[in-house]
C-alpha positions as CSV (number, residue, x, y, z in Angstrom):
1,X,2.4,-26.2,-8.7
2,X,5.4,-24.9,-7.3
3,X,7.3,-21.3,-8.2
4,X,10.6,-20.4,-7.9
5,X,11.3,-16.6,-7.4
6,X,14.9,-14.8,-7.7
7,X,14.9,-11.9,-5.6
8,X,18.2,-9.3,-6.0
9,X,16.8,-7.5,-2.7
10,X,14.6,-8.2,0.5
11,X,12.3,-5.1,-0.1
12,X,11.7,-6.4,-4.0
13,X,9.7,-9.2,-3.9
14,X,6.4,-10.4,-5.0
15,X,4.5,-8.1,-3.1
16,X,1.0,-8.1,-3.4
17,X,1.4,-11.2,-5.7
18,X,1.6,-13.0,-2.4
19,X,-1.6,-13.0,-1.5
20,X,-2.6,-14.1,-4.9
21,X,-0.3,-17.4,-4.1
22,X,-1.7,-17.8,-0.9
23,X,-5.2,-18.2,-1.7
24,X,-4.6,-20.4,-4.4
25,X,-2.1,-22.6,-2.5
26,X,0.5,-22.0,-4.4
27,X,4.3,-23.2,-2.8
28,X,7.1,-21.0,-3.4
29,X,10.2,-20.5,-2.6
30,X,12.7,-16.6,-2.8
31,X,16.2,-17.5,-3.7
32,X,17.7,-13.7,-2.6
33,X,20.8,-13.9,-4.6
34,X,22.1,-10.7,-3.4
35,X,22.7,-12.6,0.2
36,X,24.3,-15.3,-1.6
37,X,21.4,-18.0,-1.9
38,X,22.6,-20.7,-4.2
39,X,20.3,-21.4,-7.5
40,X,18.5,-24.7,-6.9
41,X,17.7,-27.4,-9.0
42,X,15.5,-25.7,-11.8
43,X,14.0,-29.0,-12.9
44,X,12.2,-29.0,-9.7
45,X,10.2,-26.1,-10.5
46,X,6.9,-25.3,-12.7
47,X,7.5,-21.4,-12.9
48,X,9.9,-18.8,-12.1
49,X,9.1,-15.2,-11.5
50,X,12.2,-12.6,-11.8
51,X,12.3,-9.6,-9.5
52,X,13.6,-5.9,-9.4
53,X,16.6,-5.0,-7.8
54,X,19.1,-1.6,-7.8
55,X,22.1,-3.4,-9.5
56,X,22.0,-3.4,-13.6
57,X,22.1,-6.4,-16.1
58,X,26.2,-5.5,-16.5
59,X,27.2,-5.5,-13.1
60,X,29.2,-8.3,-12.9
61,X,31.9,-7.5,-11.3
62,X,30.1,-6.2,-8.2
63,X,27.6,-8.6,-8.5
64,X,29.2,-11.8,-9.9
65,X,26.0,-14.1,-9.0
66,X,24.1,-12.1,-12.5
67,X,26.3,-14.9,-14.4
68,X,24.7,-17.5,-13.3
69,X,21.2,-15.7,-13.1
70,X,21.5,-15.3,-16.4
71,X,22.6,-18.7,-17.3
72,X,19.8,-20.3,-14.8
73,X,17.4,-17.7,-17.1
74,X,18.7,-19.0,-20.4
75,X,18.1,-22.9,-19.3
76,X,14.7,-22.2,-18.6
77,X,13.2,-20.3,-20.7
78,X,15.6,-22.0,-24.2
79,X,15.5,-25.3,-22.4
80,X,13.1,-26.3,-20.4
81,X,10.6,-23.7,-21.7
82,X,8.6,-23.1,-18.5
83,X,6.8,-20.6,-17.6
84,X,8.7,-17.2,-16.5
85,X,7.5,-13.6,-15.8
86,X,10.3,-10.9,-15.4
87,X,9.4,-7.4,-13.7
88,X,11.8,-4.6,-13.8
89,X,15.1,-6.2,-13.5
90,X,13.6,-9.5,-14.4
91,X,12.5,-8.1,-17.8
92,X,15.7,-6.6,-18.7
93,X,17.9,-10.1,-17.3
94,X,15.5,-11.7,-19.9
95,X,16.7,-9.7,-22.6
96,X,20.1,-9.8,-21.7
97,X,20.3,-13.3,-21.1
98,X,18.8,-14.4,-24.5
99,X,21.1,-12.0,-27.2
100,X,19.4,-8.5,-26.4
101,X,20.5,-6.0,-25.1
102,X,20.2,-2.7,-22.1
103,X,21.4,0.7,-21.8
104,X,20.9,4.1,-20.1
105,X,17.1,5.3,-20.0
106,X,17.1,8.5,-21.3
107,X,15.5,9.8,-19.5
108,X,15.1,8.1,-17.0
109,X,11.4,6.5,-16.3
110,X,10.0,7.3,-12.5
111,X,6.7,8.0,-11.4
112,X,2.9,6.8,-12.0
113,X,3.1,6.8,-15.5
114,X,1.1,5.3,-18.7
115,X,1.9,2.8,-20.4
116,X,-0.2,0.9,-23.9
117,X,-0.6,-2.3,-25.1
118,X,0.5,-2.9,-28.5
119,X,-1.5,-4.5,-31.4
120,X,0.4,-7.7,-31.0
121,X,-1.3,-7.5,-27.3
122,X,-4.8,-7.9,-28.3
123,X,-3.8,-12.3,-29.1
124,X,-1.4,-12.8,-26.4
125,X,-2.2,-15.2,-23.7
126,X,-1.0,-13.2,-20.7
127,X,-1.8,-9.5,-21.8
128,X,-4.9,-9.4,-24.2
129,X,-7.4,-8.7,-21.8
130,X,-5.6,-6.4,-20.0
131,X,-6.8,-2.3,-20.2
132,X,-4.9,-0.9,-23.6
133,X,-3.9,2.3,-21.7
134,X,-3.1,1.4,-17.9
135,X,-1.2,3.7,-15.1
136,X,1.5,2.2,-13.8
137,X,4.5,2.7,-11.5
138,X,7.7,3.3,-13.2
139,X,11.4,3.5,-11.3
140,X,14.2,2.5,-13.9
141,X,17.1,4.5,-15.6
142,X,17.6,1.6,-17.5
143,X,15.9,-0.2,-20.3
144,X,15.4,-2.9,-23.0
145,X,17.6,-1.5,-26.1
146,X,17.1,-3.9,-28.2
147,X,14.5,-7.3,-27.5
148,X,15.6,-11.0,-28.0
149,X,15.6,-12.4,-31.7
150,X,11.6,-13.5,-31.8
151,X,10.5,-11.3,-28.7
152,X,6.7,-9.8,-29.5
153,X,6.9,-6.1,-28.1
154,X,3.6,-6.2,-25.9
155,X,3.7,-2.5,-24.1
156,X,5.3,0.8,-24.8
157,X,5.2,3.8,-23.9
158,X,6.4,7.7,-24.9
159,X,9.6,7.2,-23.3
160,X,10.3,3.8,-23.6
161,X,9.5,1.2,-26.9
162,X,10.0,-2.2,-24.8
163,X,7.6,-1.6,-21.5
164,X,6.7,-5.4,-22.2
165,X,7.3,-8.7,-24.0
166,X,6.8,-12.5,-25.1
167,X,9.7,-14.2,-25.6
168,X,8.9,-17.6,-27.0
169,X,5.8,-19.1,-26.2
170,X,5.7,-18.4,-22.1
171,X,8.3,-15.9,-21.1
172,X,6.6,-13.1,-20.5
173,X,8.3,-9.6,-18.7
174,X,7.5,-6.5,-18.0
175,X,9.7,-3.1,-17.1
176,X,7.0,-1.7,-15.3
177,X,5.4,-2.9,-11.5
178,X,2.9,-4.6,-11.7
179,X,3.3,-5.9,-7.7
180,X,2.5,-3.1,-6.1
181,X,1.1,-2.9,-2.2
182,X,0.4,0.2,-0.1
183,X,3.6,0.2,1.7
184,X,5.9,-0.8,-1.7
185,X,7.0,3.1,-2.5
186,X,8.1,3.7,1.2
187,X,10.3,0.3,1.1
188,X,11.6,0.8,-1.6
189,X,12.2,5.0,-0.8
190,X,14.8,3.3,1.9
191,X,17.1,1.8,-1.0
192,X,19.5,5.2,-1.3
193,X,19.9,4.4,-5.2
194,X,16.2,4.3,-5.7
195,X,16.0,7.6,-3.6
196,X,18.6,9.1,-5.2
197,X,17.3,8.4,-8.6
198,X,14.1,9.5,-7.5
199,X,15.0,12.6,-6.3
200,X,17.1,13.7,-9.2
201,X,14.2,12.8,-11.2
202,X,11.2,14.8,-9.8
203,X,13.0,16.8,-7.0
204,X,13.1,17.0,-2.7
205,X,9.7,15.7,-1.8
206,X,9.0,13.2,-4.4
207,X,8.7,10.1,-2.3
208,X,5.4,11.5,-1.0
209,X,4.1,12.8,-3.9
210,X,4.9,9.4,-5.3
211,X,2.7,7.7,-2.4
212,X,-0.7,10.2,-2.8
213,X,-0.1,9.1,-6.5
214,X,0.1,5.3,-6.1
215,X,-2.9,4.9,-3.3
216,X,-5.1,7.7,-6.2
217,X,-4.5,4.3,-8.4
218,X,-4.4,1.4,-6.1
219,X,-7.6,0.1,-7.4
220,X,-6.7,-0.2,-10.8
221,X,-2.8,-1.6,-9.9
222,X,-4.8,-3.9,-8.1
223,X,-7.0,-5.5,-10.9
224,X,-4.1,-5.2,-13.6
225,X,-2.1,-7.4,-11.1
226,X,-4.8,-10.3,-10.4
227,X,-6.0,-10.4,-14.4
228,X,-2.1,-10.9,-15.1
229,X,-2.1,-13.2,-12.5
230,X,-4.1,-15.4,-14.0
231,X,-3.9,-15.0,-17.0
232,X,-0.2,-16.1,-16.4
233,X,-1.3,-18.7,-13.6
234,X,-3.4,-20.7,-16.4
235,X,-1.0,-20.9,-18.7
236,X,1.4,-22.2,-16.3
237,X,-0.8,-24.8,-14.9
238,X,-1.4,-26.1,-18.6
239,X,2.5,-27.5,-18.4
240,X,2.8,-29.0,-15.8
């Protein structure tokens, strides 16, 4: 097998996905757009994962490489129908590039906070045997408005009605991290639009709060990532 991963910046990346990869032997290779990396030949590729980043889904103008993000998104999931998982970012490009659409978070979703699984859930692939009520780190003021034409709503929560999704038959995204490692909140602190947002969303301090909160859940981030893991890893391998 062999994954391709679009990054949007250095700190966001597959985190402790990695070591999933590694011990199964897994190649893959980052494509950080936000330096400028050119997309690569998709055909060449079993899976792609979709990443986080600070910019939104309509910056185009600043960012003018989300075109062709979006059109490399809409090629493989419409036409070659691989296998893709989208996390943060990645989940709302998904819906953008396919006919949904994103807007403003109101509020604004940041912090170790709960998401559930849906009914639909319970027969997905990917997501049915994952806890129906799970903790989960949160850090987005923006969301999925309104999901692709045949998208399966997979996870919500209070705040937010699109926390995760099936789009076809193997695109699967989530808004929330699912990546997390022990060092991910203090990388990502350094990003000054994630510690802005942050801070104007649970006050001076928050970034350490934030940590005591993650490591009092690291065990079960931990075993959410691995079962989606492979849950998503065996479906991929079927298509090759």
């Amino acid at each position: 097998m062999k994954l391709l991963v679009f990054q949007h910046v250095e700190c966001e990346h597959p985190g402790v996905l990695r070591s999933y990869l590694a011990n199964d032997g897994v190649a893959w290779d980052a494509v950080q757009l936000d330096q400028g990396d050119p997309i690569p030949r998709l055909e060449e590729y079993d899976a792609l994962w979709v990443m986080g980043g600070p910019m939104d889904v309509w910056d185009v103008q600043q960012h003018p490489w989300l075109v062709a993000e979006k059109q490399a998104i809409r090629i493989w999931v419409k036409e070659l129908k691989r296998p893709y998982l989208g996390l943060c970012l990645g989940h709302q490009l998904l819906a953008d590039a396919l006919g949904g659409t994103c807007g403003p978070a109101r509020p604004p979703e940041i912090g170790i906070l709960e998401v559930s699984l849906t009914e639909e859930a319970s027969v997905d692939p990917v997501f049915s045997n994952l806890p129906k009520s799970q903790k989960c780190l949160q850090w987005h003021s923006v969301e999925v408005a309104q999901p692709p034409d045949g998208a399966v709503v997979l996870a919500k929560s209070d705040s937010c009605r699109v926390q995760a999704m099936r789009v076809g038959e193997r695109a699967w995204s989530a808004q929330y991290h699912v990546e997390l490692e022990s060092d991910t909140i203090s990388n990502w602190g350094s990003i000054p639009a994630y510690a802005q947002a942050l801070e104007d969303t649970l006050g001076p301090g928050a970034l350490d709060k934030l940590n005591r909160d993650a490591a009092d859940n690291m065990s079960e981030f931990v075993e959410v990532s691995r079962t989606l893991y492979d849950n998503f890893m065996k479906i991929a391998k079927t298509t090759i």
